[in-house]
N, C-alpha and C positions, 0 to 999 in steps of 0.2 A: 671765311678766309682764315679767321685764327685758330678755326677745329680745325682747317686741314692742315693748318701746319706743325700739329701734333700730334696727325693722324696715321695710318696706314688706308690708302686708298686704291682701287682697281674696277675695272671693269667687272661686272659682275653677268656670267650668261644665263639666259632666261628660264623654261620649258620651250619646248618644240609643240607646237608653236608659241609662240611669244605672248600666249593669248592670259587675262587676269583668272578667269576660272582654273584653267590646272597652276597656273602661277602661284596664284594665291594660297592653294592645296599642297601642292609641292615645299612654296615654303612651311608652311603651320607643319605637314608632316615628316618633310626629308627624303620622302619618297617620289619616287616617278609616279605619272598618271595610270599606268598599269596596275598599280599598287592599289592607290587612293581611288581610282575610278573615275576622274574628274577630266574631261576631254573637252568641256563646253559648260553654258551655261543651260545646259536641259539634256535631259536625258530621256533617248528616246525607247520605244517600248519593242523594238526589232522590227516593226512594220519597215518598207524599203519605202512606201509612200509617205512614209510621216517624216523619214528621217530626209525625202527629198523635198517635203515643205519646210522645214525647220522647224518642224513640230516636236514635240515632247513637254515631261512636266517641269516645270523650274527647278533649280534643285535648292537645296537649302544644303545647314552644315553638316545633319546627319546623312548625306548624300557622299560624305569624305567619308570613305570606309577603312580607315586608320583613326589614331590617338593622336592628339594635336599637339602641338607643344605643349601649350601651355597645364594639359593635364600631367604630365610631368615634374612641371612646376610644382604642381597643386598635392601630388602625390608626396613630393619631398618637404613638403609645409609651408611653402615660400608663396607669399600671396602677390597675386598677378592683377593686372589690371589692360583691357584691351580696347581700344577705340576707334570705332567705323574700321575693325579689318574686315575684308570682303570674306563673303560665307561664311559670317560668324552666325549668321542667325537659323535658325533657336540657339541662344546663348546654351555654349554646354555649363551643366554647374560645375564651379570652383569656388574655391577661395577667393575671394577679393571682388572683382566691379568689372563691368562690361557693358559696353553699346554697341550693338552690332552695324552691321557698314552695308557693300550693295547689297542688293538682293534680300532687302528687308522690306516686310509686305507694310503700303503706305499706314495700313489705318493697324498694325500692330500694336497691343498693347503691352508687348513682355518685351519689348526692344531694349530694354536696361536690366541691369542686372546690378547689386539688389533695385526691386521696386522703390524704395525712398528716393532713387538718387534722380528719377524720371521729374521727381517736382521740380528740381531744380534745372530740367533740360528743355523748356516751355519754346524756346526760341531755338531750339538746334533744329541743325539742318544736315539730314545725312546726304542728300544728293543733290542734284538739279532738275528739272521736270518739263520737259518741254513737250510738245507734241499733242496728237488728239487720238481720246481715247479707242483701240482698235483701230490706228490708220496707220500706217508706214511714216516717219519723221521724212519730213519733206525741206527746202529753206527754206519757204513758206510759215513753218512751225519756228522757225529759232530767230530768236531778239537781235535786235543790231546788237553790233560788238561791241560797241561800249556799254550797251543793256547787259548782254554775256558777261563781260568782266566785270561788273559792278554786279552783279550774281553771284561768280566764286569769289570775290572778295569776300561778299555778306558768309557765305559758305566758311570761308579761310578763320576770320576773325573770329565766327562763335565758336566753331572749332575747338581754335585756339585759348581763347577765352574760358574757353568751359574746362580745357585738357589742364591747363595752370590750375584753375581754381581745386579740380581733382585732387592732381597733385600734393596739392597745400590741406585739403579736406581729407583724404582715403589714405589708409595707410597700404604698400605697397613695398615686395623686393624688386621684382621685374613688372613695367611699363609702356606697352606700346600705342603709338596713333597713328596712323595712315591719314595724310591728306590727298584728297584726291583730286582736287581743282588742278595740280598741275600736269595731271592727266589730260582732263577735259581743254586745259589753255593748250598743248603740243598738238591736239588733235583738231583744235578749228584755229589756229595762228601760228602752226610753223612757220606761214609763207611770210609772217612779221617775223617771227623769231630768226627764221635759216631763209631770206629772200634767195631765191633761184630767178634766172630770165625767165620776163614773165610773168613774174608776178609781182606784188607790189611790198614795199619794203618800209619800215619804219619812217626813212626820212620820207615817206610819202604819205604818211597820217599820224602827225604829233601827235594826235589825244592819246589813241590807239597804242602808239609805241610807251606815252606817259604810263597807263595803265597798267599795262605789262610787267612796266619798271616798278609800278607802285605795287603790285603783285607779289612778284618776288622781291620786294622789301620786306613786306610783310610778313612773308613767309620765313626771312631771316632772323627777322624782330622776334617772332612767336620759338624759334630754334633758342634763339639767343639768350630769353624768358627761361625755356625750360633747361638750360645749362645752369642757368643761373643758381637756377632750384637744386640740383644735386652735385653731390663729395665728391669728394677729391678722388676716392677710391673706388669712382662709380665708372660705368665704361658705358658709352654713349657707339650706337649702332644708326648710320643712317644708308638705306639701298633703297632701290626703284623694283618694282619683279618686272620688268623690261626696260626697251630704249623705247625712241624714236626718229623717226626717219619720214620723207615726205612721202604724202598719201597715192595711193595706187593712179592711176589715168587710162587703165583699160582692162576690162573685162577678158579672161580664157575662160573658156564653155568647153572644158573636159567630157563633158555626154554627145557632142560635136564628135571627138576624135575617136569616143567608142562607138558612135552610130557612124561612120566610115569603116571601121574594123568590124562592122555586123557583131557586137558584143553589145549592144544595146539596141533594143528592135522596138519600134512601134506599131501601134493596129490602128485601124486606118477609121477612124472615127470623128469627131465635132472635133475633140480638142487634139489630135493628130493635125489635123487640118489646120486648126489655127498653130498649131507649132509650126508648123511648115510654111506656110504664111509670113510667120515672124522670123523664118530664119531666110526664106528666100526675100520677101520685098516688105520692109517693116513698114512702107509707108501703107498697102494694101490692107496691113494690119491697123494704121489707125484710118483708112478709110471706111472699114468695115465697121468700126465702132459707133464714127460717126451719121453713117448710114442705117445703123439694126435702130430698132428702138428700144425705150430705156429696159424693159422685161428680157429681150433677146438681147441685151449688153450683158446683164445682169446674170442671163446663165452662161454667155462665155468667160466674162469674169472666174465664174464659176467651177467651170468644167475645163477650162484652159488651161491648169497645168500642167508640165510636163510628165506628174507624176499621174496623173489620168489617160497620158498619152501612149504609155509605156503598153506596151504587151509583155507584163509580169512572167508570164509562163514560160515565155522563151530567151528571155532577156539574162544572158550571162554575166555582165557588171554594168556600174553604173555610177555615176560619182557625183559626191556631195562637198561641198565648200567646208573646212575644218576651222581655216579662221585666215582672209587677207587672202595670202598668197600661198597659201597650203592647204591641197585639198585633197581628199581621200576618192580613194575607188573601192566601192566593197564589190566582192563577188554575192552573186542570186544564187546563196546556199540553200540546198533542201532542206525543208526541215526549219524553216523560220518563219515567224507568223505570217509570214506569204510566203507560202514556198516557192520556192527556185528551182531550175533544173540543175544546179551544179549540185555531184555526189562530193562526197568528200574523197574518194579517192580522186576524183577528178581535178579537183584545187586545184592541190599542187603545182601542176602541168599549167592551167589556164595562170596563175596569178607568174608564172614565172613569164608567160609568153608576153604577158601584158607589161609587167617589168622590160623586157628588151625591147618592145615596143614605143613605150612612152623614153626609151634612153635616144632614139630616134628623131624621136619628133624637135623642129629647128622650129626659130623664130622665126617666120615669112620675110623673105630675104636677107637673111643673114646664115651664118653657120653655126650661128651660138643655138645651145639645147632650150626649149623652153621649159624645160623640169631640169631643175640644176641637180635634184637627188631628186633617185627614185628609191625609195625604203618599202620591206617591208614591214608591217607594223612589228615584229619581233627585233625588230633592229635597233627602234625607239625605245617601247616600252616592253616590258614585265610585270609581271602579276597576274593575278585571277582577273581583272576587266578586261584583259585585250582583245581577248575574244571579241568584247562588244565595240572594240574599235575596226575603223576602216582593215581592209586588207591589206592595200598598197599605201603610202603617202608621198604624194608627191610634193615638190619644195621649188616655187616659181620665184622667179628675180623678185625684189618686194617695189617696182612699178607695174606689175599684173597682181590683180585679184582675181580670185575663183568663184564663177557663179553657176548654179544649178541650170541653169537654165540653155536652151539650143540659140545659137545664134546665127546669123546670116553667114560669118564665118567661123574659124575656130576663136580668133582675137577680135572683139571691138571696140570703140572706143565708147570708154563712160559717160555717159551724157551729163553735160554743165547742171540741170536741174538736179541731179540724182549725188554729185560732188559735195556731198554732205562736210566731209573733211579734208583741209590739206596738210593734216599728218596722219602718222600710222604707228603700229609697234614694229620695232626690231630685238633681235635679239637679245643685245647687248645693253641691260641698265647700270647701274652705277652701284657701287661697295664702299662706304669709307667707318672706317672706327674709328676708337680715339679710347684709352684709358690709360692704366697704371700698368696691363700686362700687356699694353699693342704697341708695336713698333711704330716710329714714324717713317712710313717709307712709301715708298709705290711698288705695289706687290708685281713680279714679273709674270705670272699665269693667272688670267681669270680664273676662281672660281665660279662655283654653279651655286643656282638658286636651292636647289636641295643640301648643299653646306651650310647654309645660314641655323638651322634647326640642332645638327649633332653641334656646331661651334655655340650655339646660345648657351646648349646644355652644357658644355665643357664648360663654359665662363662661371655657371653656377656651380659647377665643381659634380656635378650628377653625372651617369653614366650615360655612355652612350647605346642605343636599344640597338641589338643588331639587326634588325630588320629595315632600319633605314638605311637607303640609297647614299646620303649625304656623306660625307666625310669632315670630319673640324681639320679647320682652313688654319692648318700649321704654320703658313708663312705670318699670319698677322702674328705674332706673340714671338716674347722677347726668348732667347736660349732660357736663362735663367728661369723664367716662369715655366715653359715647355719642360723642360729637362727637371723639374724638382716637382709638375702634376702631368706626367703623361694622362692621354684618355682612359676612360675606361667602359668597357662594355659592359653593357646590362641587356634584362629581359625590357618587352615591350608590353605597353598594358593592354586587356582587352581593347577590340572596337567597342565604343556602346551602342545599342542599340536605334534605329532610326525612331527618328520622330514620326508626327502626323504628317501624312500630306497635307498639302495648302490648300486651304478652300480653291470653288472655283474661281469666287470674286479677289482673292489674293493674288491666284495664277493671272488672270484678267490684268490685275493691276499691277504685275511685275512684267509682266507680257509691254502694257504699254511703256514702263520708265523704263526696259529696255529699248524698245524702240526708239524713246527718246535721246537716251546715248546712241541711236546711229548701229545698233544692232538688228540684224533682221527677225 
């Protein structure tokens, strides 16, 4: 409360989708995910079957095919220091100190940067870890809640604990830390935080509600700690790269609405069979389970997916989940490592028809659209990746999620076991600063997450590169300061080069802690 009342704060809009991988990308670069290439956390190899299992390789930080902020920093002599931001790892080298955040392989040993400072890191904790190795996160796998919160506590404290001691130890011009616990608390405790009818609400479990509160005390304490620590002349940045909002409660099966439009064909084979099965009478489908034995379970397990179901060869589009409630349709382009029957002159024509198409399509009894925007993907993004993005993207109310898979109808409802979370991301997270050249006001226009990166650079008084997307967010600063250092442009440095890929046992084991966060 006493930083905001010296701050300038706003609404601050995310990436499309709202999702932490191009988030997180977007902000380190300023660029859109057209740019940087960052759509997901995997990246797939053009197959249409791998990209409809959610298959691809992990990606790590040489996967952001731009210059990061903070090597800007490092170019102008100003040493940096960064902790647990997501896709930091492989630490790029710089000047100053680093521990990298998700998407760091568990048994890694270069996870700090310099090596001396990992002695002192024996108790950190970059994430949370739930679930079993290669199996889908079930509730089954996650702690009771008071177990959960006394988890990212442990998580919050060393955290914090370690980022002070840094401070006070590493010498540093620019500093940042991502906590991420109050990620993980909005996604399985909204219905504590935001009770809706229905579901159950603080005054309905004191421990639970205490916890929370002890939570975010904590988390003020440790803000508070690090004010503590710097000048008068120093300028304090705190944002979210999204909101949230409560969790999806029903499944749309977009490959549904292309297999009525004959734009998606299947051949009539095992796993044909069983799609059809699970979409006309699911109970048939689990009688048939319990009826094979355990070898013939084993190979419908197997041979059951949708993406085996398909008849590639004649199959014109097809759609895959992008994140929540945004899910893309690629068209079956010739000329990709499964070829397709669509020419490219042909596209055109097809992705337009499918565009008027999905503008169509209503919520079953009602007259509201069930794609609130139909975009091309040129609409979103730019740059050399879009190619490898979806064709179409579509953008559902954020109470529907997007699943690959065929269902009994186009909409159905999420099954209570499968209710992993009752939050989600939205758009919209949060912006507030606070220093010697930021106004205290409430800004009237959100900025975007790709401002945060040219406005960092303006504060250090460096240019701005023109190839980034972002713009420095003119309203936070005072006339005086604005008017006596307008920005300024500059060149952008190379990409560097990609690292190694991840072993398999890395891929393996980022494979499972994503799972564990409730990703598929």
């Amino acid at each position: 409360a006493k930083l905001r009342q010296r701050a300038a704060w706003v609404p601050l809009r995310s990436t499309h989708p709202p999702f932490s991988a191009p988030a997180w990308a977007t902000f380190a670069t300023g660029m859109n995910p057209g740019k940087h290439g960052i759509l997901g956390f995997r990246q797939h190899d053009g197959r249409p079957q791998s990209i409809l299992r959610g298959e691809g390789a992990i990606i790590n930080s040489s996967n952001i095919r731009a210059p990061l902020l903070w090597e800007y920093f490092d170019q102008a002599g100003l040493t940096v220091g960064s902790i647990n931001t997501p896709l930091s790892y492989p630490l790029r080298p710089m000047r100053g100190f680093g521990i990298s955040g998700l998407l760091t392989p568990p048994d890694a040993s270069d996870w700090v940067q310099p090596q001396s400072l990992a002695r002192t890191l024996n108790d950190y904790i970059i994430d949370l870890e739930y679930g079993r190795p290669g199996a889908p996160l079930t509730l089954a796998d996650l702690p009771t809640p008071l177990v959960f919160l006394d988890d990212v506590m442990r998580m919050t404290e060393r955290r914090g604990m370690h980022t002070l001691r840094i401070m006070m130890t590493q010498p540093w011009d620019a500093l940042m830390v991502v906590f991420t616990g109050t990620d993980r608390i909005f996604h399985h405790f909204w219905h504590y935080l935001q009770p809706t009818r229905g579901n159950s609400g603080p005054h309905l479990n004191l421990a639970i509600a205490d916890k929370l509160r002890a939570y975010f005390s904590l988390l003020d304490q440790i803000l508070g700690a690090m004010l503590a620590k710097m000048g008068a002349q120093d300028t304090v940045i705190l944002l979210s790269d999204h909101g949230f909002g409560p969790a999806a409660r029903r499944w749309v099966h977009p490959n549904n609405w292309l297999l009525e439009l004959d734009l998606l064909r299947l051949r009539m084979s095992k796993a044909s069979w069983m799609q059809q099965v699970k979409r006309s009478a699911p109970w048939l489908s689990d009688l048939a389970k319990r009826v094979l034995s355990p070898e013939a379970r084993k190979t419908v397990q197997q041979h059951g997916h949708l993406a085996d179901a398909v008849d590639w060869s004649n199959t014109l589009a097809w759609s895959a989940p992008i994140y929540n409630n945004v899910a893309g349709v690629y068209l079956n382009h010739a000329g990709n490592a499964s070829p397709g029957p669509v020419s490219p002159a042909a596209a055109p024509k097809l992705r337009e028809f499918i565009i008027q198409q999905a503008r169509k399509v209503r919520i079953p009894g009602t007259d509201k659209p069930l794609f609130m925007a139909v975009q091309p993907r040129e609409a979103l993004f730019r740059g050399p990746h879009v190619a490898s993005f979806p064709d179409i993207i579509l953008t559902m109310p954020p109470y529907f999620a997007a699943t690959p898979t065929l269902g009994a109808t186009l909409i159905t409802a999420i099954p209570p076991k499968q209710r992993l979370r009752s939050g989600d991301h939205r758009p919209d997270g949060m912006l507030l600063a606070a220093g010697p050249a930021i106004r205290s006001v409430r800004l009237e226009r959100p900025p975007r997450l790709r401002d945060i990166a040219p406005t960092l650079l303006y504060l250090a008084d460096l240019p701005i590169p023109k190839n980034m997307d972002g713009r420095v967010i003119a309203a936070l600063f005072k006339g005086a300061h604005w008017n006596s250092r307008p920005p300024r442009s500059g060149p952008s440095l190379p990409t560097p080069p990609r690292a190694n890929s991840l072993t398999d046992e890395e891929t393996q084991a980022l494979n499972d802690r994503l799972r564990g966060l409730g990703y598929r």
